[in-house]
PARO-55649 format. One record per atom (N, C-alpha, C): residue number from 1; residue in one letter; atom name; x negated, y negated, z. Coordinates in Angstrom, 1 decimal. Last residue first. Layout:
// residues N
+-----+---+----+--------+--------+--------+
|   k | r |  a |     px |     py |     pz |
+-----+---+----+--------+--------+--------+
| NUM | a | CA |      X |      Y |      Z |
...
+-----+---+----+--------+--------+--------+
//
This chain:
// residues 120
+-----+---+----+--------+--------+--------+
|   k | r |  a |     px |     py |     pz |
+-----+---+----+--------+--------+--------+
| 120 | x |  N |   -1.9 |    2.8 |   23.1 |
| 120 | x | CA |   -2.9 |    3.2 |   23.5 |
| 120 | x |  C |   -3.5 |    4.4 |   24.0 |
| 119 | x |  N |   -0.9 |    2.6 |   19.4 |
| 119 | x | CA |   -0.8 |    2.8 |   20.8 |
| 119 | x |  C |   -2.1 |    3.0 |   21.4 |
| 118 | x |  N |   -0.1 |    3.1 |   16.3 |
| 118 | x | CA |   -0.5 |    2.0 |   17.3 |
| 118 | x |  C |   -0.7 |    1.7 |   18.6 |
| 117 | x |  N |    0.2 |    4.8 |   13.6 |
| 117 | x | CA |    0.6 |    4.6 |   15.1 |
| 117 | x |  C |   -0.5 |    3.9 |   15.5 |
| 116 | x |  N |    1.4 |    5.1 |   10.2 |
| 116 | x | CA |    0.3 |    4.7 |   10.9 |
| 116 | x |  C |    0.7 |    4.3 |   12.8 |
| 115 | x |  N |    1.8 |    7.8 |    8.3 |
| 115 | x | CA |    2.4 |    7.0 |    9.0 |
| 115 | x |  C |    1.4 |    6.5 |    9.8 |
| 114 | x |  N |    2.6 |    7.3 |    4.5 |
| 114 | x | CA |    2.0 |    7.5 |    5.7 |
| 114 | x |  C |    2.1 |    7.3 |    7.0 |
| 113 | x |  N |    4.6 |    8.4 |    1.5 |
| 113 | x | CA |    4.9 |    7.4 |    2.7 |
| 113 | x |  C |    3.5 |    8.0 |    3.7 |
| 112 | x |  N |    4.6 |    9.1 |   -1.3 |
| 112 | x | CA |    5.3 |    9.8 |    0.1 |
| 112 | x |  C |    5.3 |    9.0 |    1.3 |
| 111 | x |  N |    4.8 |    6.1 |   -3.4 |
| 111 | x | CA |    4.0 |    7.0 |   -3.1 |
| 111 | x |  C |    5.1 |    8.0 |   -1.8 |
| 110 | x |  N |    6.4 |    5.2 |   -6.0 |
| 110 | x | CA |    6.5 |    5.0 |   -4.8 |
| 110 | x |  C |    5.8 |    6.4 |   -4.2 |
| 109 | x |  N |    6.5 |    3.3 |   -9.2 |
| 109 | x | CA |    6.8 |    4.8 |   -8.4 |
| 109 | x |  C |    6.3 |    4.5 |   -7.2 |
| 108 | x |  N |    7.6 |    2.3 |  -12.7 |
| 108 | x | CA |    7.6 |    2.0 |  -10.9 |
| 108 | x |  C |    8.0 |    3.1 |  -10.0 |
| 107 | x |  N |    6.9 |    1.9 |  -15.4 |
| 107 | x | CA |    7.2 |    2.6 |  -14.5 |
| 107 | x |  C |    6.8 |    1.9 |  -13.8 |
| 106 | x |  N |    7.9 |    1.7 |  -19.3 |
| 106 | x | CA |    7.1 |    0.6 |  -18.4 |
| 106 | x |  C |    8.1 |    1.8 |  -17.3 |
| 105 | x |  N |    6.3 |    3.1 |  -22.0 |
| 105 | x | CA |    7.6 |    2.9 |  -21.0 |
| 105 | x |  C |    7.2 |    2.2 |  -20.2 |
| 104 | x |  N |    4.3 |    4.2 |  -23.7 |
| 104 | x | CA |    4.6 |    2.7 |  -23.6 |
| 104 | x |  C |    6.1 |    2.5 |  -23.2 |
| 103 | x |  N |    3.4 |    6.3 |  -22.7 |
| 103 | x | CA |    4.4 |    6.6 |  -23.7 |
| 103 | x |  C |    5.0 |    5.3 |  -24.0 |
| 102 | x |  N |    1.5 |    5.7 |  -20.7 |
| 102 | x | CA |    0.7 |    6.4 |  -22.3 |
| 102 | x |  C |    2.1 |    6.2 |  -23.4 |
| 101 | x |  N |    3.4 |    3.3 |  -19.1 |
| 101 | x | CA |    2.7 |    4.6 |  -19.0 |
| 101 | x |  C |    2.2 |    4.7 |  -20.8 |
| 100 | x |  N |    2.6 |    0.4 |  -16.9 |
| 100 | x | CA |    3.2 |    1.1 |  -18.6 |
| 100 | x |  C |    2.6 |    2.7 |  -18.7 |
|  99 | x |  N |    4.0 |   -0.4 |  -13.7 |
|  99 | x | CA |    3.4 |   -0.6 |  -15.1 |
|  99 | x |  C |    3.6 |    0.1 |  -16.4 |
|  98 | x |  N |    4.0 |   -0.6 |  -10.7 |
|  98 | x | CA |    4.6 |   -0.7 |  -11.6 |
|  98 | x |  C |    3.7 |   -0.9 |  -13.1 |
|  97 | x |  N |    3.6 |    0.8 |   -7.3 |
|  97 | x | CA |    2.9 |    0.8 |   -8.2 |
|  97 | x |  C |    4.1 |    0.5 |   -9.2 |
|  96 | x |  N |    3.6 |    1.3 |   -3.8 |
|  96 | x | CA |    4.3 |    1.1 |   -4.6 |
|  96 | x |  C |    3.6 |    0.7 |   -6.1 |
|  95 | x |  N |    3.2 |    3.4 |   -1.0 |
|  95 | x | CA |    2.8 |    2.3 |   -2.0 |
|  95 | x |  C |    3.7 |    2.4 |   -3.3 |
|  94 | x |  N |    4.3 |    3.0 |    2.5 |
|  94 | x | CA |    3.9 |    3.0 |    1.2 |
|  94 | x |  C |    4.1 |    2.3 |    0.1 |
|  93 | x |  N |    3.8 |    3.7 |    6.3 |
|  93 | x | CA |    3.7 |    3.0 |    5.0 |
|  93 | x |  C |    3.7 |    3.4 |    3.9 |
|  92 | x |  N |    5.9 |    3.8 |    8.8 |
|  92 | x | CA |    5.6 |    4.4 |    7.7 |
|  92 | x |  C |    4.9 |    3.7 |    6.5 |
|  91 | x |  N |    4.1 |    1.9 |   11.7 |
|  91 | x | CA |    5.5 |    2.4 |   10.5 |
|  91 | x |  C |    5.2 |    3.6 |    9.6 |
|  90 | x |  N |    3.0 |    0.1 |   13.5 |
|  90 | x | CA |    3.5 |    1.0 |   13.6 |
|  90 | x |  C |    4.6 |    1.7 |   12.2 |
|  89 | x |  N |    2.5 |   -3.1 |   14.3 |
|  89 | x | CA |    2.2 |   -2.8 |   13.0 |
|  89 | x |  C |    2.7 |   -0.8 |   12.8 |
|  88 | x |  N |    3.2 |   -3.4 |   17.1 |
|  88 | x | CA |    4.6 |   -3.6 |   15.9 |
|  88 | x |  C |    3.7 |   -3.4 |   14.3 |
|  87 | x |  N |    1.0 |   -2.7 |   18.4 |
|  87 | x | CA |    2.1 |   -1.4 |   18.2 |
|  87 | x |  C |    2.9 |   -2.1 |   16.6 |
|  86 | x |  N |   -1.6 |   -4.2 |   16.0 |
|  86 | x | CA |   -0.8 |   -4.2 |   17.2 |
|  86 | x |  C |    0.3 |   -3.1 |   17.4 |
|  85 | x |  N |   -5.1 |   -4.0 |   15.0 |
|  85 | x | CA |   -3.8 |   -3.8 |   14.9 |
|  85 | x |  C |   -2.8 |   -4.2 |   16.1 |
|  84 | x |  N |   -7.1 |   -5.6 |   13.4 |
|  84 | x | CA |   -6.8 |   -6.2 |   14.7 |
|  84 | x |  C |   -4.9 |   -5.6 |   15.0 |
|  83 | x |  N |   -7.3 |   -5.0 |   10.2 |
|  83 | x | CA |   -8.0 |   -5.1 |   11.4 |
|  83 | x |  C |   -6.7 |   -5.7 |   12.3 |
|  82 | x |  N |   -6.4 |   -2.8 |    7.2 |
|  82 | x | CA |   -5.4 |   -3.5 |    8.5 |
|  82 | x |  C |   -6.4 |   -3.5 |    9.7 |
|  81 | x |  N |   -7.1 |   -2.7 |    3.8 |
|  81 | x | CA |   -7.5 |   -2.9 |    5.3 |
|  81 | x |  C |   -6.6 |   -3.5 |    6.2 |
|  80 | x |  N |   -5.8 |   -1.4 |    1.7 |
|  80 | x | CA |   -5.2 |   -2.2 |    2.6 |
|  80 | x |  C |   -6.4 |   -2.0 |    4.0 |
|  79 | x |  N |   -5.8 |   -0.5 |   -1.6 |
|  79 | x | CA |   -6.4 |   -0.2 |    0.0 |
|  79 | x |  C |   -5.6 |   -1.4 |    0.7 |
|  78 | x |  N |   -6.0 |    1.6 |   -5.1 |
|  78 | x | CA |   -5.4 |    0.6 |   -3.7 |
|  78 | x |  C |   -5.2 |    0.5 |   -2.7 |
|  77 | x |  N |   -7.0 |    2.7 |   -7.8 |
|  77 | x | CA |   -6.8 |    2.7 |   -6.3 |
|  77 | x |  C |   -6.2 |    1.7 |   -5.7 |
|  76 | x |  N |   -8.0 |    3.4 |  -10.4 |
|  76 | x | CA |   -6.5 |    3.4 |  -10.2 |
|  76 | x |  C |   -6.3 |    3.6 |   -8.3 |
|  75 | x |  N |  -10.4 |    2.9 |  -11.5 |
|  75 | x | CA |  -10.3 |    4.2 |  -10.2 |
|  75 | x |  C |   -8.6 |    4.2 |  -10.2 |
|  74 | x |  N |  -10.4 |    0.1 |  -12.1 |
|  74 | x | CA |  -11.0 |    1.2 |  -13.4 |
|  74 | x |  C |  -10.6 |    2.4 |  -12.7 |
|  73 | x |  N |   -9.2 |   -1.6 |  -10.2 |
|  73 | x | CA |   -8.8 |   -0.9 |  -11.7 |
|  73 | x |  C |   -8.8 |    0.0 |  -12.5 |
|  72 | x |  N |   -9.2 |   -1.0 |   -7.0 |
|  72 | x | CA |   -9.9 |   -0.9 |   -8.3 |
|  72 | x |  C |   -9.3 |   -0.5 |   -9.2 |
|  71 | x |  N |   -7.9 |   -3.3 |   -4.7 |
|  71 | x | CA |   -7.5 |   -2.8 |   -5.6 |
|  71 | x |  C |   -8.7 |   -2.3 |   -6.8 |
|  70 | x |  N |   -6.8 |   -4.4 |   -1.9 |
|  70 | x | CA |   -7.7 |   -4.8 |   -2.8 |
|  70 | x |  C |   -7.5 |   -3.6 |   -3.7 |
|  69 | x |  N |   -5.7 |   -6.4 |    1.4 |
|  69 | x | CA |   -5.3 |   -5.8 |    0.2 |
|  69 | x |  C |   -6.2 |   -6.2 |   -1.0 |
|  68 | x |  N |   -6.2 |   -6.9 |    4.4 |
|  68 | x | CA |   -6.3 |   -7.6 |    3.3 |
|  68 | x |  C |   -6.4 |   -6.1 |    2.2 |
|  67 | x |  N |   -4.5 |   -7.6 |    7.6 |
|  67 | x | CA |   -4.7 |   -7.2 |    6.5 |
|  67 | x |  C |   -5.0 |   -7.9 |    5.6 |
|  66 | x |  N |   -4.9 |  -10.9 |    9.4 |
|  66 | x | CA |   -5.4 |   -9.3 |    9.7 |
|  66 | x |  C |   -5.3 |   -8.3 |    8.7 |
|  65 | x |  N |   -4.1 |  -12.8 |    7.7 |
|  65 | x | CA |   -5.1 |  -12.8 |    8.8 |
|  65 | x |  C |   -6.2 |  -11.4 |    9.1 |
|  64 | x |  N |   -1.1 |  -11.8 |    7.7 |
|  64 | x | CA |   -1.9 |  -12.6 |    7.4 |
|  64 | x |  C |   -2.9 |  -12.8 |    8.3 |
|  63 | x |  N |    1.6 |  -10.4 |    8.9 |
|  63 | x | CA |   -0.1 |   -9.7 |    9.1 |
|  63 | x |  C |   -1.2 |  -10.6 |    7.9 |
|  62 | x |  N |    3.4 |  -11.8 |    9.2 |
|  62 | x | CA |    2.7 |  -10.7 |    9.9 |
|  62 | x |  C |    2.3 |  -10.1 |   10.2 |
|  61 | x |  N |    4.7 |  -13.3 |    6.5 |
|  61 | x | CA |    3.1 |  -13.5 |    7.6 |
|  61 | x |  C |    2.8 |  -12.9 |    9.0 |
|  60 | x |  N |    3.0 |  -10.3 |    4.0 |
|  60 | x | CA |    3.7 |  -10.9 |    4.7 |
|  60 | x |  C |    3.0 |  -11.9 |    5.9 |
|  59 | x |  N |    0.6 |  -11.9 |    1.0 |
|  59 | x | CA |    1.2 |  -10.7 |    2.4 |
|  59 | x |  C |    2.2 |  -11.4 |    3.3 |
|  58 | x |  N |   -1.1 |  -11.5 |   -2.0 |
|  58 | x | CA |    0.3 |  -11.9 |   -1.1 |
|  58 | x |  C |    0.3 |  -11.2 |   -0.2 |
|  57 | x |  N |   -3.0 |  -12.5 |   -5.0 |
|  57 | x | CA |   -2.3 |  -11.6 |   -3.5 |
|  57 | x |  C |   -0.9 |  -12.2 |   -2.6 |
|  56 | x |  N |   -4.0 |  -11.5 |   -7.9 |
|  56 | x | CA |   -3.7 |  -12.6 |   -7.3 |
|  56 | x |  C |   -2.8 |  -11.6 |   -6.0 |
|  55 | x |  N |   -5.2 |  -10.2 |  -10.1 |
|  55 | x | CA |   -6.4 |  -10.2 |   -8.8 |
|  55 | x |  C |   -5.4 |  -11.5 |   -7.8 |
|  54 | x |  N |   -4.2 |   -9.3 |  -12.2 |
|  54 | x | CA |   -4.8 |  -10.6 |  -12.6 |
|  54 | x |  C |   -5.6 |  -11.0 |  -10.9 |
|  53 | x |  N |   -2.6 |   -7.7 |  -11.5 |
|  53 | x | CA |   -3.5 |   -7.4 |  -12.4 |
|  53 | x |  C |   -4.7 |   -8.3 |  -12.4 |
|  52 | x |  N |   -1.2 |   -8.4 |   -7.9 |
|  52 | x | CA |   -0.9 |   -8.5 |   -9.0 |
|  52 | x |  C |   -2.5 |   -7.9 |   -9.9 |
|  51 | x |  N |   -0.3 |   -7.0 |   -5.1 |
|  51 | x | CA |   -2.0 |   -6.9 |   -5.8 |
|  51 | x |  C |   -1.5 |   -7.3 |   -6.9 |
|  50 | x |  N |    0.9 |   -7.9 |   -1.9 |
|  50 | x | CA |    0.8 |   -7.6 |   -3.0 |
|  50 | x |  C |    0.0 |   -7.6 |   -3.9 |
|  49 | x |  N |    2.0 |   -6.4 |    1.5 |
|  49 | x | CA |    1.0 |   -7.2 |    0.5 |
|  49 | x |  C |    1.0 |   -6.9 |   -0.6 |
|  48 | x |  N |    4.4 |   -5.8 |    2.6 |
|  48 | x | CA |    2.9 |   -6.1 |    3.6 |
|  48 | x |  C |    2.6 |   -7.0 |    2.6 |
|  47 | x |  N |    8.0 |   -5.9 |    2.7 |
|  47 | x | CA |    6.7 |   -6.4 |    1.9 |
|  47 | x |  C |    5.2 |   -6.6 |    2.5 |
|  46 | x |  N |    9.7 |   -3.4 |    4.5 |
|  46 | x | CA |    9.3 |   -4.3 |    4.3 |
|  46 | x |  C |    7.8 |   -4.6 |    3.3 |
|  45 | x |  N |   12.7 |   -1.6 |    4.1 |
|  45 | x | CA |   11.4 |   -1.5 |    3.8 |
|  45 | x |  C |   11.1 |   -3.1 |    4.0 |
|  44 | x |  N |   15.4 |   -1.2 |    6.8 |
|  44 | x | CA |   14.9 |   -2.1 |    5.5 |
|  44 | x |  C |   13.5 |   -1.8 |    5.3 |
|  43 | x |  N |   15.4 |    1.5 |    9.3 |
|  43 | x | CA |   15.3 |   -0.1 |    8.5 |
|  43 | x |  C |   14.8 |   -0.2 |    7.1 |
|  42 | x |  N |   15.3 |    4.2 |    9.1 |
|  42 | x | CA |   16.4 |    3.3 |    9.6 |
|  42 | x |  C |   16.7 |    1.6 |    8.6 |
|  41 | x |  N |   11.9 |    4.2 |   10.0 |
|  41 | x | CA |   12.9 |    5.3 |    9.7 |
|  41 | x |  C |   14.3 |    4.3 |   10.2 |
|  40 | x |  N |   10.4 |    1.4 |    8.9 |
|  40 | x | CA |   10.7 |    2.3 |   10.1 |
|  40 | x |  C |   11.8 |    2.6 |    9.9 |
|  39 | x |  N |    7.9 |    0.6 |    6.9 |
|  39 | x | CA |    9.2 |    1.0 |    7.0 |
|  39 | x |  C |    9.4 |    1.9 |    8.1 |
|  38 | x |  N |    6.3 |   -1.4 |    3.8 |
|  38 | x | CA |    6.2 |   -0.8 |    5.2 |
|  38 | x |  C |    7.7 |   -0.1 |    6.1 |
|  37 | x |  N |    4.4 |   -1.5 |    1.4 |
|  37 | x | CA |    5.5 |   -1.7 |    1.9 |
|  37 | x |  C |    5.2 |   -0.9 |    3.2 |
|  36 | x |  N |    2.1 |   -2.5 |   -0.9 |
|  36 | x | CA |    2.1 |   -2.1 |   -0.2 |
|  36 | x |  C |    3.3 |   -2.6 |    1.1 |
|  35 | x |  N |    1.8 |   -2.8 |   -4.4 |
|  35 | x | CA |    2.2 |   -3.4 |   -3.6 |
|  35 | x |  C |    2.0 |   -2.0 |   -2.4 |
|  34 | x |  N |    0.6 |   -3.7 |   -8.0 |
|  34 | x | CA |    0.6 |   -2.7 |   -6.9 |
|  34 | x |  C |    0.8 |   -3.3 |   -5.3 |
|  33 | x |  N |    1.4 |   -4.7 |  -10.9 |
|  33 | x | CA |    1.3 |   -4.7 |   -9.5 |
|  33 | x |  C |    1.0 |   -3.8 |   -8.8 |
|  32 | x |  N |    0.2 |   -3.0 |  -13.7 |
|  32 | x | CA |    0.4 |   -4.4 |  -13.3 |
|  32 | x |  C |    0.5 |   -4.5 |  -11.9 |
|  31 | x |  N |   -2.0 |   -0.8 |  -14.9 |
|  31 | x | CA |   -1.1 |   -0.8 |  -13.9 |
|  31 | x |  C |   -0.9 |   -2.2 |  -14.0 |
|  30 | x |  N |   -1.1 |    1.2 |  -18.4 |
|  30 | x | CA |   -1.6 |   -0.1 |  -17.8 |
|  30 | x |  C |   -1.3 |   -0.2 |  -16.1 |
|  29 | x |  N |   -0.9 |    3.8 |  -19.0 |
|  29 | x | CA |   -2.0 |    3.2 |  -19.7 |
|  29 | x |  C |   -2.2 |    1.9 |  -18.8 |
|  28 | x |  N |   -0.8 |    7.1 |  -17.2 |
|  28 | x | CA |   -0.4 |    5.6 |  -16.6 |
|  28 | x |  C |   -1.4 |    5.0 |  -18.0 |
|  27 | x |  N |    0.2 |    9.6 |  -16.2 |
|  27 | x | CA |    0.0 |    9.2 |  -17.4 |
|  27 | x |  C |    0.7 |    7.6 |  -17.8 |
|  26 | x |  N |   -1.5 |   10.4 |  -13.4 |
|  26 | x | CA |   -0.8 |   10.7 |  -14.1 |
|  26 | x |  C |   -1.0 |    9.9 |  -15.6 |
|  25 | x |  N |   -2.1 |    8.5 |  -10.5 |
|  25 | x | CA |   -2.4 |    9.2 |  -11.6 |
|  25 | x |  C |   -1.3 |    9.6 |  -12.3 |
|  24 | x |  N |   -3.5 |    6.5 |   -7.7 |
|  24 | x | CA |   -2.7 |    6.2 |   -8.7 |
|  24 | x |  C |   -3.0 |    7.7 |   -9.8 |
|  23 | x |  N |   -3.7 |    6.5 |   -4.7 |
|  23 | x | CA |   -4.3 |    6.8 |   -5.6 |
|  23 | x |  C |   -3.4 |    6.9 |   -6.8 |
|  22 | x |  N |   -4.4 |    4.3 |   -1.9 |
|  22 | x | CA |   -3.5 |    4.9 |   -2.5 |
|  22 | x |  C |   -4.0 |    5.0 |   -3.9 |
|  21 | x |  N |   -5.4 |    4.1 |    1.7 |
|  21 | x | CA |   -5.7 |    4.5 |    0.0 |
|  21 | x |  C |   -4.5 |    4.6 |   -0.2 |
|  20 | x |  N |   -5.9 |    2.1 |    4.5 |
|  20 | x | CA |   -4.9 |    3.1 |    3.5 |
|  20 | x |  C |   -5.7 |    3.2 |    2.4 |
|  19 | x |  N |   -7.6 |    1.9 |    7.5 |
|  19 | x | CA |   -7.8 |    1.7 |    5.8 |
|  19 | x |  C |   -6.9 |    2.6 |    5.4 |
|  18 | x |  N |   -7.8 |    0.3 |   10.7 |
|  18 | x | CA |   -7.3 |    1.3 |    9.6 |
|  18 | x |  C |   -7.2 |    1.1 |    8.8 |
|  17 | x |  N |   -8.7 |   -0.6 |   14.1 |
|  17 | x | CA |   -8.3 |   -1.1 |   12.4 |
|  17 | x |  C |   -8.1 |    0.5 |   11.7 |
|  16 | x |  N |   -7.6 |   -2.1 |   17.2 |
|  16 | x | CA |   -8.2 |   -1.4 |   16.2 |
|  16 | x |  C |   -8.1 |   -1.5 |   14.7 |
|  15 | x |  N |   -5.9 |   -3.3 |   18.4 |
|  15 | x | CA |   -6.7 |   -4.0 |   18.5 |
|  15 | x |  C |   -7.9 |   -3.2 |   17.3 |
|  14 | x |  N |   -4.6 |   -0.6 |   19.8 |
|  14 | x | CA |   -4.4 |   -1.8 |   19.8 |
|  14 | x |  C |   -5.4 |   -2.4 |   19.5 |
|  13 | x |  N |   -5.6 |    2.7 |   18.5 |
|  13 | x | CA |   -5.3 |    2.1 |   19.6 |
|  13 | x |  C |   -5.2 |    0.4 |   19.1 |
|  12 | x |  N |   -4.1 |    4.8 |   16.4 |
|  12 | x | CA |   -5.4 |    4.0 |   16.4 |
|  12 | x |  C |   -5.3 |    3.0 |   17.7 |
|  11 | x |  N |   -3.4 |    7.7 |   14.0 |
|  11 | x | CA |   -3.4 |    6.7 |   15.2 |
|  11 | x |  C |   -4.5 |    6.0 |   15.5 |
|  10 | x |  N |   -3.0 |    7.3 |   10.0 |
|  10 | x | CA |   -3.1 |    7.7 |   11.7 |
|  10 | x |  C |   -2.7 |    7.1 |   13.1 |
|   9 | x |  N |   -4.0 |    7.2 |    6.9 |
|   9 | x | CA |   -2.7 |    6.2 |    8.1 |
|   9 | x |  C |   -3.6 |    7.5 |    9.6 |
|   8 | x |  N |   -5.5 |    7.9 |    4.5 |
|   8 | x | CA |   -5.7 |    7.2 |    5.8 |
|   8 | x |  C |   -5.1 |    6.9 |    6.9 |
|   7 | x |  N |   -3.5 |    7.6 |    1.7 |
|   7 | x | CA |   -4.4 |    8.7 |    2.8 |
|   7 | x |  C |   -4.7 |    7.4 |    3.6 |
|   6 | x |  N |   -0.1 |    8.5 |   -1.1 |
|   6 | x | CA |   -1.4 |    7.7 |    0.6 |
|   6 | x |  C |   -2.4 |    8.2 |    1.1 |
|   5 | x |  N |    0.0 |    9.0 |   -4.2 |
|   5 | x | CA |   -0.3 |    9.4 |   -2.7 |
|   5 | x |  C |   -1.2 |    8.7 |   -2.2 |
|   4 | x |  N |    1.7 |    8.4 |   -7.1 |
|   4 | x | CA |    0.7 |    7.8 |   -6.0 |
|   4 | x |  C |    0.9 |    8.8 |   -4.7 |
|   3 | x |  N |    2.1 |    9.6 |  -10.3 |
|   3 | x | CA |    2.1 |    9.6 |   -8.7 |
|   3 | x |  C |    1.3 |    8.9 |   -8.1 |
|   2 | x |  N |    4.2 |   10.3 |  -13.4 |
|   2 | x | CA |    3.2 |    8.8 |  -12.4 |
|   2 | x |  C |    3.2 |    9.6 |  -11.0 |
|   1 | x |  N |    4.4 |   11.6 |  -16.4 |
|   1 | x | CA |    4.6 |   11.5 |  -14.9 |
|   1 | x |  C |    3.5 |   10.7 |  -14.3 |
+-----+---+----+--------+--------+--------+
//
């Protein structure tokens, strides 16, 4: 079994910042991606940013600029700084993780989701 869980989301006024974790465990031998989605109850999840193995990134473009996504290996972690927030950054967030477990199966699991608020 694989889990990720979120921490950090909250409220935060406009223009403010906020750090997600997400913690990886269970019986993981390799991680390959780790990504960070976003989602308002209703809508389509969307792509924030992505962490390939190999240290290579991606983010939607809005929030280029303002988020940056990083990742420890050896810890099984993954962050998302979000500076300079705005309401429309508002959602649920979570994480998403793919790779090989101990049982050399390959997995993709999705953490409970956080919620991050935006307001003044």
């Amino acid at each position: 079994q694989v889990q990720l869980v979120e921490s950090g989301g909250g409220l935060v006024q406009p223009g403010g910042s906020l750090r997600l974790s997400c913690a990886a465990s269970g019986s993981i031998s390799t991680i390959d991606a780790m990504d960070w989605y976003r989602q308002v109850p209703g809508k389509q999840r969307e792509l924030v940013a992505t962490s390939t193995d190999t240290g290579a990134t991606t983010y939607a473009d809005s929030v280029k600029g303002r988020f940056t996504i990083s990742r420890d290996n050896q810890q099984k972690m993954l962050f998302l700084q979000m500076n300079s927030l705005v309401p429309e950054d508002k959602d649920v967030y979570l994480c998403n993780s793919q790779g090989i477990t101990t049982r050399e199966t390959p997995f993709s699991r999705w953490g409970q989701g956080i919620q991050v608020t935006v307001a003044s």
